[in-house]
N, C-alpha and C positions, 0 to 999 in steps of 0.2 A: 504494500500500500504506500503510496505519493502522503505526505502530512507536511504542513509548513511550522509545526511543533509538536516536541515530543512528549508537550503538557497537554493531557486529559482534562474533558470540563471542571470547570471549576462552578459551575451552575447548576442547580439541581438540573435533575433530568426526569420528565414525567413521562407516562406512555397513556395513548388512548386507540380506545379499540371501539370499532363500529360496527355494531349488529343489527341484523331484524330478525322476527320469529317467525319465519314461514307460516310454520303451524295457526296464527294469531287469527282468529276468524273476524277478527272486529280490522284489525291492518287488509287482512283479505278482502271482504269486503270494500272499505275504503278505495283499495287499489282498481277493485274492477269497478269501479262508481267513473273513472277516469279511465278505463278501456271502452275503446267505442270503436265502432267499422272505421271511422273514420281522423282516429286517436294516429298523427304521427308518429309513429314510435319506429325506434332505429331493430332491425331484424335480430330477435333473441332478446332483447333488453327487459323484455317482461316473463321468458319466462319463467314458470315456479322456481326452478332450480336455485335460478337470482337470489331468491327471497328463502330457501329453504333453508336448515337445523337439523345437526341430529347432535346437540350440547355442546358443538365447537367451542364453543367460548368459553366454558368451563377449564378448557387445558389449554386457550389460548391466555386466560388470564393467569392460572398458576404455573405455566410456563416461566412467566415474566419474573411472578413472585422468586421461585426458586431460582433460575437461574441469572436474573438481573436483576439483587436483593437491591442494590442501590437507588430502583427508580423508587422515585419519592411515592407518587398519588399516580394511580391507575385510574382513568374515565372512561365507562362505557356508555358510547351514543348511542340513542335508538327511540321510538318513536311509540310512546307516552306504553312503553313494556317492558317487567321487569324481568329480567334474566336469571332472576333466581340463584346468581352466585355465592350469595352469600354462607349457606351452609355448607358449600364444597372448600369456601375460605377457611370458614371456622373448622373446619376438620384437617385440614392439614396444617394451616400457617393464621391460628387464629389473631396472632399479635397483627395482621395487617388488615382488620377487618375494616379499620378505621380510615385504611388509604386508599377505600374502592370509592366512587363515587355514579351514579347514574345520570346521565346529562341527555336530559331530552331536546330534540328536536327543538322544541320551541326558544332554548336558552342561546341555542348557537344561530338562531334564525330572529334573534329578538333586532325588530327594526325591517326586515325582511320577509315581516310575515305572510305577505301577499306570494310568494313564492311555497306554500306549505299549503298541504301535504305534498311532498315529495316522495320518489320509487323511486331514484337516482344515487347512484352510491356516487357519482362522479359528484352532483351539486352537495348531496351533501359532505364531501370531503373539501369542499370547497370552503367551509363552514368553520372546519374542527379549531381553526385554530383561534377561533372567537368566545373556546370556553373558558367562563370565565375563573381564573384564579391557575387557570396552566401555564406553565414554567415555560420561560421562553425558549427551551432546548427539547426537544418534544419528541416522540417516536409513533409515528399512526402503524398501528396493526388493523389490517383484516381480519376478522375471525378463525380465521381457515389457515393459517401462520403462529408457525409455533418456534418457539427456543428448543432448542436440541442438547444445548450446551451454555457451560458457563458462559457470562457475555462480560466485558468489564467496560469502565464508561470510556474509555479510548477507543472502542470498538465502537461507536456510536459517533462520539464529540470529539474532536482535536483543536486543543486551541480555542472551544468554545465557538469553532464551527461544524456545524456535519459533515458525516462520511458520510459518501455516495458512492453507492453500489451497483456497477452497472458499467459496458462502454460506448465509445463515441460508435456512431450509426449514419451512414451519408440520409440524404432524400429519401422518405420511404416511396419513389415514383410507382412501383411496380403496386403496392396498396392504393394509389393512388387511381391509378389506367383501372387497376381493378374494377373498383368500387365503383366508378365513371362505366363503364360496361356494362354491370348488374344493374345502377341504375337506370340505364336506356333501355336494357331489354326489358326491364320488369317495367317501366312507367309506358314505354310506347309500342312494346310488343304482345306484352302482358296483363296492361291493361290497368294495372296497380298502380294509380295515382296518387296513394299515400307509403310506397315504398322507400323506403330508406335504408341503404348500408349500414351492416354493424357498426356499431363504434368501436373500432378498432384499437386495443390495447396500447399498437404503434402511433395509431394516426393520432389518437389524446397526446401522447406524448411531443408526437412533430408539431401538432396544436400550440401546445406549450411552448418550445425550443421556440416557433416563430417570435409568439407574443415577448418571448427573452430579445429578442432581438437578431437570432441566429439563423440563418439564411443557406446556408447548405449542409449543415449535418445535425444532428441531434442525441442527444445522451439517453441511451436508453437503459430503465433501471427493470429490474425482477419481480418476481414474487416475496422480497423480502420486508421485515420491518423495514421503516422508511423514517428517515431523521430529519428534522424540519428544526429550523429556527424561525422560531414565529415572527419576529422584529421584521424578520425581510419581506416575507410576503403580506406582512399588515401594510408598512411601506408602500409596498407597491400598489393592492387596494385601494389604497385610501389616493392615489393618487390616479387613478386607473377603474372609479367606480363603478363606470359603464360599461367596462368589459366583463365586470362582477357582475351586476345585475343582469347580462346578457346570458352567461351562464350557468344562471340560475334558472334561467327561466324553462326549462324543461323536466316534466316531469319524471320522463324515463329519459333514459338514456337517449344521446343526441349525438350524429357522428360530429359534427363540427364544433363538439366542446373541447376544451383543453385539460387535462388533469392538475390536480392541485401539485401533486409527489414533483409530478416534472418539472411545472411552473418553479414551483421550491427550488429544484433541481438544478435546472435552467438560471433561475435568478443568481444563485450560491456561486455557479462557474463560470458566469461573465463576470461577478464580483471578486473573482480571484481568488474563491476556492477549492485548491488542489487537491483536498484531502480525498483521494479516489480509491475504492477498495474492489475484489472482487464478490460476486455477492455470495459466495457461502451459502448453497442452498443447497438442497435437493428438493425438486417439484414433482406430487404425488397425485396422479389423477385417475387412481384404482377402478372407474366403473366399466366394462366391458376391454377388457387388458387379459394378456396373456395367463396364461398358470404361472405362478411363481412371481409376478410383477412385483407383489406389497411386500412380499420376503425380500427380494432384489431390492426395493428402494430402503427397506428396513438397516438390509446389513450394512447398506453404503455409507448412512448417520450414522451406525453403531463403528464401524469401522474407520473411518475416514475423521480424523482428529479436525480439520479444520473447518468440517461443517458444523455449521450453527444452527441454522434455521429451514425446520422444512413448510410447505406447500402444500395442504391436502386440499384440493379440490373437488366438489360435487359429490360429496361423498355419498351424498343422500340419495345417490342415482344408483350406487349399490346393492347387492344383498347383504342381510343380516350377518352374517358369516363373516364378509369384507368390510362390514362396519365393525366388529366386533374385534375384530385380529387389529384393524388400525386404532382403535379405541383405546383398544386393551393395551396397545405397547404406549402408544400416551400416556395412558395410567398408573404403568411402571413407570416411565421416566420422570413424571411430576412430583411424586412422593417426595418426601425429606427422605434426605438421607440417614 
């Protein structure tokens, strides 16, 4: 890893995690009250999967606990539902019961409220860093992202900037001709006047890199915890409110939004930070995979010292069986020691 000091934060460091309950029949509802024939929405952004659980959060928060004892205050975002972590807290690592917090919707949207209810993981991560009393050195998890391993705060902060996990990437042109194709045949052949392109993992990102200011390539980061200093992207906000309110204004997902991670991203490395690490993952997408897939991604974290952090995606597409084997090694590694 590149670092322009070999001093670790000196700022507390807080982590926040963003959920929703699939299962929540009042959220459900809600959600299809804004599906309509005629609802733009960007291809896949609604469906269940999006929105589904099978207790990720549970190992995504006592991940954190155990193995990055240091983070101050834990917030978990989500939309007026409680996640119920609290007695999974109290049984392993009851002393941190005090540094969960639940941060609804409406706190990180307060001023904004014309843009809620939201089904957008993108606008609402566009949000996180407006909750209030979070440390300006910050780490967004996804639910579905887990610690594998000790973490310590240089592996996050140097210098009191973030590490950025990820590398440099030209034009994504080729995403680009794409998606320009799909949508001509599906609007003028097909007949689908309300089709939209995915919102592309990459294309958020080059979204982003533009809005930095960067013009032929783009840093693209992983599946992993994501380290944010809030200072910088409030800055820019507040200077920049129209391009906030613009991407907010989408329910579901929208190809021509920008992600928050990259913006952050983006901002941090035209500002002259070098601190660039690899990203130490393994990414685990168990549902319809070979024999042997979740054993093969199992031994490569048990084995492989310098991963950190895994990826378990969709899990909930699974059988019980594959739920239960990746669950179950979660369960081991979470424990105190």
């Amino acid at each position: 890893m590149k670092t322009q000091s070999n001093c670790s934060s000196s700022q507390p460091i807080d982590a926040v995690v963003a959920w929703v309950d699939g299962e929540n029949l009042a959220l459900a509802a809600k959600r299809q009250k804004y599906l309509t024939d005629t609802t733009p929405i960007a291809n896949s952004s609604a469906d269940p999967t999006r929105f589904a659980s099978v207790n990720e959060i549970k190992y995504c928060v006592l991940s954190i606990i155990k193995f990055a004892p240091f983070v101050r205050n834990i917030f978990i975002v989500t939309d007026k539902v409680d996640p119920q972590i609290y007695d999974d807290v109290k049984r392993y690592y009851p002393e941190r019961l005090s540094s969960i917090r639940i941060v609804d919707h409406t706190e990180i949207f307060e001023g904004f409220e014309e843009f809620l209810p939201t089904f957008n993981s993108i606008t609402i991560g566009n949000m996180i860093w407006r909750i209030k009393d979070l440390a300006n050195n910050f780490v967004y998890f996804n639910d579905d992202t887990f610690l594998v391993r000790s973490i310590n705060p240089s592996d996050w902060f140097v210098g009191d900037r973030p590490v950025i996990r990820g590398h440099w990437a030209g034009i994504p042109l080729h995403r680009m001709l794409w998606n320009k194709l799909l949508t001509t045949i599906n609007k003028n052949i097909r007949g689908q006047k309300n089709y939209q392109p995915r919102a592309s993992f990459h294309m958020g990102q080059w979204n982003s890199a533009r809005l930095a200011g960067y013009k032929w390539r783009y840093f693209t980061h992983s599946h992993t915890p994501h380290t944010v200093g809030k200072q910088v992207v409030a800055d820019f906000f507040a200077k920049n409110l129209q391009i906030l309110r613009k991407n907010l204004a989408y329910r579901f997902r929208n190809p021509s939004q920008f992600t928050f991670i990259a913006l952050s991203n983006h901002l941090q490395l035209i500002g002259g930070n070098s601190n660039i690490a690899k990203p130490n993952l393994i990414y685990m997408q168990p549902h319809n995979r070979y024999n042997g897939y979740i054993e093969h991604k199992i031994k490569l974290c048990e084995q492989n010292p310098s991963i950190k952090y895994i990826c378990v995606q969709s899990l909930d597409l699974c059988s019980p069986k594959e739920q239960n084997r990746v669950l179950g090694w979660l369960e081991k590694i979470i424990k105190p020691l």
